[in-house]
One Martini backbone bead per residue (centre of mass of N, CA, C, O) as a GRO file, in nm:
protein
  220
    1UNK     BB    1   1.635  -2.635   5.822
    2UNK     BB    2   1.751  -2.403   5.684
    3UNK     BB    3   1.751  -2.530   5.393
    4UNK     BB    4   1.454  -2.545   5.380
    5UNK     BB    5   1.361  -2.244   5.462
    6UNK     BB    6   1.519  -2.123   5.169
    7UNK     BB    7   1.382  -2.267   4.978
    8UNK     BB    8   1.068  -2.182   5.046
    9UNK     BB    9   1.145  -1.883   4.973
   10UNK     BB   10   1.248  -1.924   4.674
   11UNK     BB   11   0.921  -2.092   4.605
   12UNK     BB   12   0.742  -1.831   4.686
   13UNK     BB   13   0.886  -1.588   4.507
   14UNK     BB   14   0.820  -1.734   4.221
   15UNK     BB   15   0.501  -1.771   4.274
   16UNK     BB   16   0.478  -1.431   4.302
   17UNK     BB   17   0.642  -1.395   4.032
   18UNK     BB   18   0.411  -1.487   3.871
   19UNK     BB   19   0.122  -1.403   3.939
   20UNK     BB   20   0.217  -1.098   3.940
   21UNK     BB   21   0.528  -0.974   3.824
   22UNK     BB   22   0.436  -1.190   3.539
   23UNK     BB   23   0.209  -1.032   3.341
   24UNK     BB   24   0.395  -0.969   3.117
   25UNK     BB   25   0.435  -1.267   2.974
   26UNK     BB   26   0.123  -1.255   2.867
   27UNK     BB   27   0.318  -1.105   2.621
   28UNK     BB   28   0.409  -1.269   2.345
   29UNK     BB   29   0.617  -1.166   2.103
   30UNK     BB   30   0.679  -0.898   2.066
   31UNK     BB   31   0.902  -0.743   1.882
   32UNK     BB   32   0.758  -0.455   1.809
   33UNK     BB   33   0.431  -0.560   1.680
   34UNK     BB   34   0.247  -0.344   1.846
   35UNK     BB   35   0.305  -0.117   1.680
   36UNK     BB   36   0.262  -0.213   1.408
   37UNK     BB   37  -0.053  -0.263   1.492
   38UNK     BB   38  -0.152   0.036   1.549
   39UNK     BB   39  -0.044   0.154   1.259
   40UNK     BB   40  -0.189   0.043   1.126
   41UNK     BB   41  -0.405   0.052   0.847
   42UNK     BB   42  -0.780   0.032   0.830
   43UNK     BB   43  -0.868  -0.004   0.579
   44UNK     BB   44  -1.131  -0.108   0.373
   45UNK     BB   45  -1.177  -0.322   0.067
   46UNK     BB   46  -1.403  -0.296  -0.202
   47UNK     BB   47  -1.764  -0.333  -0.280
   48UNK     BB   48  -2.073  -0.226  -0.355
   49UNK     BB   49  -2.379  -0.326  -0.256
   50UNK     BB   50  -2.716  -0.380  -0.350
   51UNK     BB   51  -2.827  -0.260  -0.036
   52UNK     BB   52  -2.748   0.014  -0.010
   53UNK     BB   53  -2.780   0.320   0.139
   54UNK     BB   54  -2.835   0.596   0.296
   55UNK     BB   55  -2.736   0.428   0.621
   56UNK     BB   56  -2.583   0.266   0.443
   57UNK     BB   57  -2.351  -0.009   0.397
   58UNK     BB   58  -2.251  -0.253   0.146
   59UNK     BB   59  -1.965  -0.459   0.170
   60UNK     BB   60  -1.749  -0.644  -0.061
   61UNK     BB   61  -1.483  -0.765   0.015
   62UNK     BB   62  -1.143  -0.896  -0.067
   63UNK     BB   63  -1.196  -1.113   0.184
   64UNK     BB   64  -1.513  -1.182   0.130
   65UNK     BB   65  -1.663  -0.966   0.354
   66UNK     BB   66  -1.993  -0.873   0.464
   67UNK     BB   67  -2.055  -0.556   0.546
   68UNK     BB   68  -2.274  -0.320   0.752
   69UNK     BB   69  -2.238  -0.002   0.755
   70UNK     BB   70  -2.295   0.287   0.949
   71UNK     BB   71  -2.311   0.646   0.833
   72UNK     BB   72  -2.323   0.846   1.035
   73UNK     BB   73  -2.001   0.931   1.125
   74UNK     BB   74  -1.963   1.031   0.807
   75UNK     BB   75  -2.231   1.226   0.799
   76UNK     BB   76  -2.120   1.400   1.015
   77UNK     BB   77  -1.877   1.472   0.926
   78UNK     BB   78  -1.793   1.463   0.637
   79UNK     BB   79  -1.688   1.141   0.485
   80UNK     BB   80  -1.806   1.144   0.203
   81UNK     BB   81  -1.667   1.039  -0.148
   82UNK     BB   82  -1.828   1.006  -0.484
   83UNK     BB   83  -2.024   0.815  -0.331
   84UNK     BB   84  -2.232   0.494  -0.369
   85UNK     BB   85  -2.221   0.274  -0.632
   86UNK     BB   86  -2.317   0.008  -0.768
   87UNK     BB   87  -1.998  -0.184  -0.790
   88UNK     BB   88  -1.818  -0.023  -0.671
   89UNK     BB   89  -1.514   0.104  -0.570
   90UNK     BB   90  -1.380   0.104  -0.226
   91UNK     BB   91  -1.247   0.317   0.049
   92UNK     BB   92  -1.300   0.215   0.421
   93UNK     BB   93  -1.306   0.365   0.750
   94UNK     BB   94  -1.361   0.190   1.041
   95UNK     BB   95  -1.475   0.076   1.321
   96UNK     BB   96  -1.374  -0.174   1.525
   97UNK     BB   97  -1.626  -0.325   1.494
   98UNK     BB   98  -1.751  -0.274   1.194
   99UNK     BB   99  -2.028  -0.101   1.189
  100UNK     BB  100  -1.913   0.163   1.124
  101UNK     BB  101  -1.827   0.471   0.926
  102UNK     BB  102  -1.602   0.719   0.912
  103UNK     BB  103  -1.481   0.686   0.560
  104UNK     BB  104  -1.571   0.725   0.272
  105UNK     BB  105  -1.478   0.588  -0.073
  106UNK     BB  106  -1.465   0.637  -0.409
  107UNK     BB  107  -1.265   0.457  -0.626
  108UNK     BB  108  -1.392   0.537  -0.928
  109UNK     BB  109  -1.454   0.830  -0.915
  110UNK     BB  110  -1.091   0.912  -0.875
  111UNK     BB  111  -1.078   0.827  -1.164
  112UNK     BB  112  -0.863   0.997  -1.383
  113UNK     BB  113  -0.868   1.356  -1.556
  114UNK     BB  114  -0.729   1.602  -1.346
  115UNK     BB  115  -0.747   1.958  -1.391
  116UNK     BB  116  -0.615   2.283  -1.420
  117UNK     BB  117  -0.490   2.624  -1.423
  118UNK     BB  118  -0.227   2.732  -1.527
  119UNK     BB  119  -0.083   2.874  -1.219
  120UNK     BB  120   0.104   3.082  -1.422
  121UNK     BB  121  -0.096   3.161  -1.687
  122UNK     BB  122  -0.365   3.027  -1.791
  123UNK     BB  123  -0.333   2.862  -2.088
  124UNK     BB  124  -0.354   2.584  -1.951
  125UNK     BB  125  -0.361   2.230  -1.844
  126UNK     BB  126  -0.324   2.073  -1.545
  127UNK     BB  127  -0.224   1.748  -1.340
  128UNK     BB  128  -0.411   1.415  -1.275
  129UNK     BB  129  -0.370   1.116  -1.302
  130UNK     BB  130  -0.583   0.804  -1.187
  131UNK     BB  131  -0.515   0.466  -1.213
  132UNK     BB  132  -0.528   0.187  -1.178
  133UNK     BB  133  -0.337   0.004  -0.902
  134UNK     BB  134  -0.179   0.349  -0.813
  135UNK     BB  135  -0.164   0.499  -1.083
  136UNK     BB  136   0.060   0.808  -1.170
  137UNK     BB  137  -0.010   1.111  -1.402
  138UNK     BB  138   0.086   1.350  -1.557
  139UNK     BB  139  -0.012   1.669  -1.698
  140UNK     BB  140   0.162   1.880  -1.866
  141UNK     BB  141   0.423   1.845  -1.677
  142UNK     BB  142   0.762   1.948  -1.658
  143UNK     BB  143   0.837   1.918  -1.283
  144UNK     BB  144   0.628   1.685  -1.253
  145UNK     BB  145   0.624   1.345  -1.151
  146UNK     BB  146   0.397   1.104  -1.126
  147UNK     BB  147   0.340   0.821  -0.958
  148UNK     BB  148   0.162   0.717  -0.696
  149UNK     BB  149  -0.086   0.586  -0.528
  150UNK     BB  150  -0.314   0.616  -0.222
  151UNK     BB  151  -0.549   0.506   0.067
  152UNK     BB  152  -0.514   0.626   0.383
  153UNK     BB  153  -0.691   0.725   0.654
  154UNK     BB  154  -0.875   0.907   0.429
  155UNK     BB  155  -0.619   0.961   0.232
  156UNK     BB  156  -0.404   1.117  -0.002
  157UNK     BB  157  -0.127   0.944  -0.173
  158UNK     BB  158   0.151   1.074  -0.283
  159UNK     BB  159   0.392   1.004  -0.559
  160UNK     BB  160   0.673   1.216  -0.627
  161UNK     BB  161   0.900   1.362  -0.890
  162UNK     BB  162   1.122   1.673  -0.896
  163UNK     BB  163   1.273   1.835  -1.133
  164UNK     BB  164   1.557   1.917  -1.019
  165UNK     BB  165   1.609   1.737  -0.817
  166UNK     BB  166   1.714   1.485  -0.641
  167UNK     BB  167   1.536   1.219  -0.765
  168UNK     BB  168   1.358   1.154  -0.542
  169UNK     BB  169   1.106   1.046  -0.369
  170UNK     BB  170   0.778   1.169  -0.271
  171UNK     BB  171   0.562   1.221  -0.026
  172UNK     BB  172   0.216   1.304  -0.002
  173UNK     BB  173  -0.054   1.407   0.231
  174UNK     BB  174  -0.432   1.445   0.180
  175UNK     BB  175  -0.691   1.610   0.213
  176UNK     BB  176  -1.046   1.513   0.126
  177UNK     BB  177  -1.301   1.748   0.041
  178UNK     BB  178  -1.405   1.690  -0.306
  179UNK     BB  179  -1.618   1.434  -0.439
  180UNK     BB  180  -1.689   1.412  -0.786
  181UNK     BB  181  -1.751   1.380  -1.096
  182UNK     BB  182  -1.630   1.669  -1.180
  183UNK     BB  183  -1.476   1.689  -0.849
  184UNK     BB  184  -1.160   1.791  -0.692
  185UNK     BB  185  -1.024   1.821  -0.327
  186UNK     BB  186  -0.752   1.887  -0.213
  187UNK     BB  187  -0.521   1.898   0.106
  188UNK     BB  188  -0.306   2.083   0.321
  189UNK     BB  189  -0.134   2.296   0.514
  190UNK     BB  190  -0.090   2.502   0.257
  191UNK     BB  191  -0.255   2.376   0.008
  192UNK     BB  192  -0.527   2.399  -0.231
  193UNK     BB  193  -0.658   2.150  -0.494
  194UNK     BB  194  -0.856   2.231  -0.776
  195UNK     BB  195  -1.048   2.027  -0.975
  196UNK     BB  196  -1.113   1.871  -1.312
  197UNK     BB  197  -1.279   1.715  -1.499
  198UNK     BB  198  -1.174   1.614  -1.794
  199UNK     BB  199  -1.227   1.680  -2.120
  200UNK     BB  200  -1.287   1.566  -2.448
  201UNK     BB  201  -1.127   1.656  -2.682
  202UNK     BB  202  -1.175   1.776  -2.996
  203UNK     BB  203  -1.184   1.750  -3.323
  204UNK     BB  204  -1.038   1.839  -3.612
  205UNK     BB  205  -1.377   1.907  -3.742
  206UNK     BB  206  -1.613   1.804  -3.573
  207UNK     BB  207  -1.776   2.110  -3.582
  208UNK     BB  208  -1.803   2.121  -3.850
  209UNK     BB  209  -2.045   2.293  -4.091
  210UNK     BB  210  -2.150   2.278  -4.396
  211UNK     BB  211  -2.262   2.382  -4.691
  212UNK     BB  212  -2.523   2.354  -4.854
  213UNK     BB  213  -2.660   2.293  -5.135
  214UNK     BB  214  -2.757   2.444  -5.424
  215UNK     BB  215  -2.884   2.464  -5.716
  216UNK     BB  216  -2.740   2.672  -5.838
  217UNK     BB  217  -2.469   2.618  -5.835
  218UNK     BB  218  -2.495   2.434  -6.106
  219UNK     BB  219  -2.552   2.688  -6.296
  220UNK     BB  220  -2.422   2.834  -6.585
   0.00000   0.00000   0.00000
Protein backbone atom coordinates (compact mmCIF):
# COMPACT_ATOMS: atom_id res chain seq x y z
CA UNK A 1 0.00 0.00 0.00
CA UNK A 2 2.65 2.07 0.80
CA UNK A 3 4.37 1.79 -2.76
CA UNK A 4 0.95 2.62 -3.98
CA UNK A 5 0.31 5.90 -2.64
CA UNK A 6 4.16 6.98 -3.25
CA UNK A 7 3.54 6.49 -6.90
CA UNK A 8 -0.05 7.99 -6.36
CA UNK A 9 1.90 11.11 -5.22
CA UNK A 10 4.61 11.32 -7.43
CA UNK A 11 1.91 11.64 -10.39
CA UNK A 12 -0.05 14.11 -8.98
CA UNK A 13 2.87 16.23 -8.46
CA UNK A 14 3.85 15.99 -11.75
CA UNK A 15 0.53 16.54 -13.64
CA UNK A 16 0.28 20.17 -11.09
CA UNK A 17 3.32 21.29 -12.77
CA UNK A 18 2.29 20.63 -15.75
CA UNK A 19 -1.07 22.42 -15.14
CA UNK A 20 0.40 24.98 -13.40
CA UNK A 21 4.44 25.61 -12.91
CA UNK A 22 4.93 24.10 -16.13
CA UNK A 23 3.13 27.28 -18.09
CA UNK A 24 6.64 28.21 -19.36
CA UNK A 25 6.82 25.32 -21.51
CA UNK A 26 4.02 26.71 -23.23
CA UNK A 27 6.58 29.38 -25.22
CA UNK A 28 8.77 26.30 -27.41
CA UNK A 29 12.13 27.11 -29.17
CA UNK A 30 12.89 30.05 -27.04
CA UNK A 31 17.03 30.27 -27.43
CA UNK A 32 16.79 33.90 -27.37
CA UNK A 33 14.76 34.80 -30.82
CA UNK A 34 12.10 36.45 -28.55
CA UNK A 35 14.74 39.41 -27.85
CA UNK A 36 15.18 39.53 -31.26
CA UNK A 37 12.09 39.89 -32.44
CA UNK A 38 11.46 42.78 -29.59
CA UNK A 39 13.93 44.11 -31.44
CA UNK A 40 13.33 43.98 -34.82
CA UNK A 41 12.97 47.42 -36.98
CA UNK A 42 9.08 47.58 -37.53
CA UNK A 43 9.92 49.88 -40.57
CA UNK A 44 7.34 48.53 -43.78
CA UNK A 45 8.83 49.51 -46.97
CA UNK A 46 6.70 50.10 -50.69
CA UNK A 47 5.19 52.47 -52.99
CA UNK A 48 2.73 55.39 -52.50
CA UNK A 49 -0.73 53.96 -53.57
CA UNK A 50 -3.09 56.37 -55.94
CA UNK A 51 -6.19 56.65 -53.51
CA UNK A 52 -3.64 58.54 -50.54
CA UNK A 53 -4.90 61.37 -49.28
CA UNK A 54 -4.42 64.07 -46.57
CA UNK A 55 -5.92 61.52 -43.73
CA UNK A 56 -4.79 58.32 -44.70
CA UNK A 57 -2.11 56.67 -46.73
CA UNK A 58 -2.05 54.11 -49.17
CA UNK A 59 0.86 51.87 -49.12
CA UNK A 60 1.61 49.25 -51.45
CA UNK A 61 4.17 47.40 -49.83
CA UNK A 62 7.21 45.18 -51.27
CA UNK A 63 5.62 42.14 -49.61
CA UNK A 64 2.59 42.32 -52.14
CA UNK A 65 0.07 44.00 -49.18
CA UNK A 66 -1.71 46.99 -49.39
CA UNK A 67 -2.70 48.74 -45.94
CA UNK A 68 -4.70 52.29 -45.61
CA UNK A 69 -2.72 53.87 -42.67
CA UNK A 70 -4.55 56.62 -40.66
CA UNK A 71 -2.23 59.59 -40.56
CA UNK A 72 -2.78 61.01 -37.65
CA UNK A 73 -0.88 60.27 -35.12
CA UNK A 74 2.58 61.04 -38.04
CA UNK A 75 0.86 64.43 -38.05
CA UNK A 76 0.68 64.56 -34.75
CA UNK A 77 3.66 64.10 -33.90
CA UNK A 78 5.12 66.00 -36.99
CA UNK A 79 6.98 62.91 -38.68
CA UNK A 80 5.56 63.02 -42.30
CA UNK A 81 8.74 64.01 -43.79
CA UNK A 82 9.29 64.81 -47.69
CA UNK A 83 5.83 64.71 -48.39
CA UNK A 84 4.01 61.14 -50.25
CA UNK A 85 3.99 62.01 -53.98
CA UNK A 86 1.59 59.11 -55.57
CA UNK A 87 4.22 56.29 -56.93
CA UNK A 88 6.79 57.24 -54.50
CA UNK A 89 9.21 55.15 -52.33
CA UNK A 90 8.18 55.21 -49.10
CA UNK A 91 9.30 54.16 -45.58
CA UNK A 92 6.77 53.91 -42.88
CA UNK A 93 6.36 53.28 -39.17
CA UNK A 94 3.09 51.79 -38.51
CA UNK A 95 1.13 51.04 -35.18
CA UNK A 96 1.45 47.30 -34.44
CA UNK A 97 -1.99 46.86 -35.88
CA UNK A 98 -0.94 48.30 -39.22
CA UNK A 99 -3.55 50.99 -39.11
CA UNK A 100 -2.17 53.82 -38.38
CA UNK A 101 1.20 55.49 -39.62
CA UNK A 102 3.45 56.70 -36.34
CA UNK A 103 5.87 57.87 -39.16
CA UNK A 104 6.26 58.51 -43.09
CA UNK A 105 9.45 59.25 -44.77
CA UNK A 106 9.17 59.73 -48.46
CA UNK A 107 12.31 58.11 -49.76
CA UNK A 108 12.36 58.98 -53.35
CA UNK A 109 12.65 62.87 -51.65
CA UNK A 110 15.76 61.89 -49.68
CA UNK A 111 17.54 60.62 -52.80
CA UNK A 112 19.79 63.01 -54.39
CA UNK A 113 23.03 65.58 -53.96
CA UNK A 114 22.69 67.31 -50.72
CA UNK A 115 25.26 70.04 -50.06
CA UNK A 116 25.81 72.82 -47.18
CA UNK A 117 28.49 75.56 -46.83
CA UNK A 118 32.32 73.94 -46.01
CA UNK A 119 32.14 74.71 -42.32
CA UNK A 120 35.84 75.56 -42.34
CA UNK A 121 35.48 78.42 -44.47
CA UNK A 122 32.93 78.57 -46.11
CA UNK A 123 34.57 78.80 -49.75
CA UNK A 124 33.11 75.71 -51.45
CA UNK A 125 30.04 73.08 -50.82
CA UNK A 126 30.46 70.14 -49.12
CA UNK A 127 28.01 67.23 -48.59
CA UNK A 128 26.29 63.95 -48.98
CA UNK A 129 25.00 62.20 -52.12
CA UNK A 130 22.18 59.70 -51.03
CA UNK A 131 21.65 57.20 -53.34
CA UNK A 132 19.29 54.30 -54.64
CA UNK A 133 20.17 50.83 -53.23
CA UNK A 134 21.29 52.69 -49.83
CA UNK A 135 24.31 54.07 -51.28
CA UNK A 136 26.24 57.23 -49.97
CA UNK A 137 29.14 59.35 -51.15
CA UNK A 138 31.05 62.12 -50.00
CA UNK A 139 30.91 65.78 -52.15
CA UNK A 140 33.99 67.32 -52.43
CA UNK A 141 34.99 65.92 -48.45
CA UNK A 142 38.45 64.53 -48.06
CA UNK A 143 38.33 63.38 -44.57
CA UNK A 144 34.66 61.52 -44.25
CA UNK A 145 34.13 59.02 -46.95
CA UNK A 146 30.00 58.13 -46.78
CA UNK A 147 29.37 54.19 -47.52
CA UNK A 148 25.93 53.35 -47.01
CA UNK A 149 22.80 54.16 -45.85
CA UNK A 150 19.35 53.27 -44.38
CA UNK A 151 16.34 54.17 -42.40
CA UNK A 152 14.96 52.73 -39.49
CA UNK A 153 12.73 52.89 -36.84
CA UNK A 154 11.57 56.67 -38.43
CA UNK A 155 15.68 57.67 -38.34
CA UNK A 156 18.49 58.22 -41.15
CA UNK A 157 21.62 55.29 -40.21
CA UNK A 158 24.77 56.41 -42.00
CA UNK A 159 27.76 54.64 -42.24
CA UNK A 160 31.42 56.69 -43.05
CA UNK A 161 35.04 56.51 -42.17
CA UNK A 162 37.08 58.79 -41.22
CA UNK A 163 39.96 59.16 -43.35
CA UNK A 164 43.09 59.05 -41.25
CA UNK A 165 41.21 57.47 -38.48
CA UNK A 166 41.57 53.79 -37.58
CA UNK A 167 39.67 53.37 -40.93
CA UNK A 168 37.06 50.88 -39.04
CA UNK A 169 33.22 51.74 -40.57
CA UNK A 170 31.26 53.87 -37.88
CA UNK A 171 27.08 54.23 -38.18
CA UNK A 172 25.38 57.26 -36.65
CA UNK A 173 21.77 57.69 -36.89
CA UNK A 174 20.05 61.16 -36.90
CA UNK A 175 16.95 62.21 -36.17
CA UNK A 176 15.30 63.71 -39.27
CA UNK A 177 14.11 67.16 -38.96
CA UNK A 178 12.87 68.42 -42.08
CA UNK A 179 12.64 67.05 -45.53
CA UNK A 180 11.65 69.00 -48.57
CA UNK A 181 11.94 68.86 -52.25
CA UNK A 182 14.94 71.83 -51.41
CA UNK A 183 15.69 70.95 -47.96
CA UNK A 184 17.32 68.14 -45.69
CA UNK A 185 17.92 68.19 -41.85
CA UNK A 186 19.14 66.15 -40.11
CA UNK A 187 20.52 66.13 -35.73
CA UNK A 188 21.70 63.79 -32.84
CA UNK A 189 22.47 64.46 -29.57
CA UNK A 190 25.23 66.60 -30.48
CA UNK A 191 25.39 68.55 -34.16
CA UNK A 192 22.56 69.64 -36.24
CA UNK A 193 23.16 69.27 -40.54
CA UNK A 194 21.69 71.45 -42.63
CA UNK A 195 21.81 71.09 -46.15
CA UNK A 196 20.30 71.91 -49.30
CA UNK A 197 19.41 70.26 -52.49
CA UNK A 198 22.97 70.79 -54.90
CA UNK A 199 21.89 72.92 -57.72
CA UNK A 200 22.99 71.40 -61.05
CA UNK A 201 26.62 73.66 -62.05
CA UNK A 202 26.16 76.21 -65.34
CA UNK A 203 28.64 74.85 -67.58
CA UNK A 204 31.32 76.98 -69.36
CA UNK A 205 30.10 79.45 -71.54
CA UNK A 206 26.66 78.71 -71.30
CA UNK A 207 24.81 81.91 -70.30
CA UNK A 208 27.62 84.05 -72.35
CA UNK A 209 25.41 86.15 -74.75
CA UNK A 210 27.37 87.14 -77.84
CA UNK A 211 26.38 90.92 -78.91
CA UNK A 212 24.78 90.79 -82.21
CA UNK A 213 26.46 92.19 -85.32
CA UNK A 214 24.80 95.42 -86.72
CA UNK A 215 25.41 96.66 -90.59
CA UNK A 216 27.96 99.14 -90.11
CA UNK A 217 30.23 96.04 -88.73
CA UNK A 218 30.72 95.17 -92.26
CA UNK A 219 31.50 98.38 -94.03
CA UNK A 220 34.77 98.88 -94.48
Amino acid sequence: MKKVSVIMMVAVAVWMMASCGGKTNQVPFDNGDSAEIANADPTVYGVCGEFTEDKMLQLLTDTGDTLNLDLAPAVEEEKIFGGMAKGDRMAVVPTKDLKSALAVIDQSTLLGNWVMPNPIDGSDEVGICIKEGGIAESIDQSTINYKTWRLTRGKLEIMLVHDGGSGEDEIFIYDIVKLTNDSLVYQDSEDVYEYSRQKPREKYGEDIELEKSALEDFQM
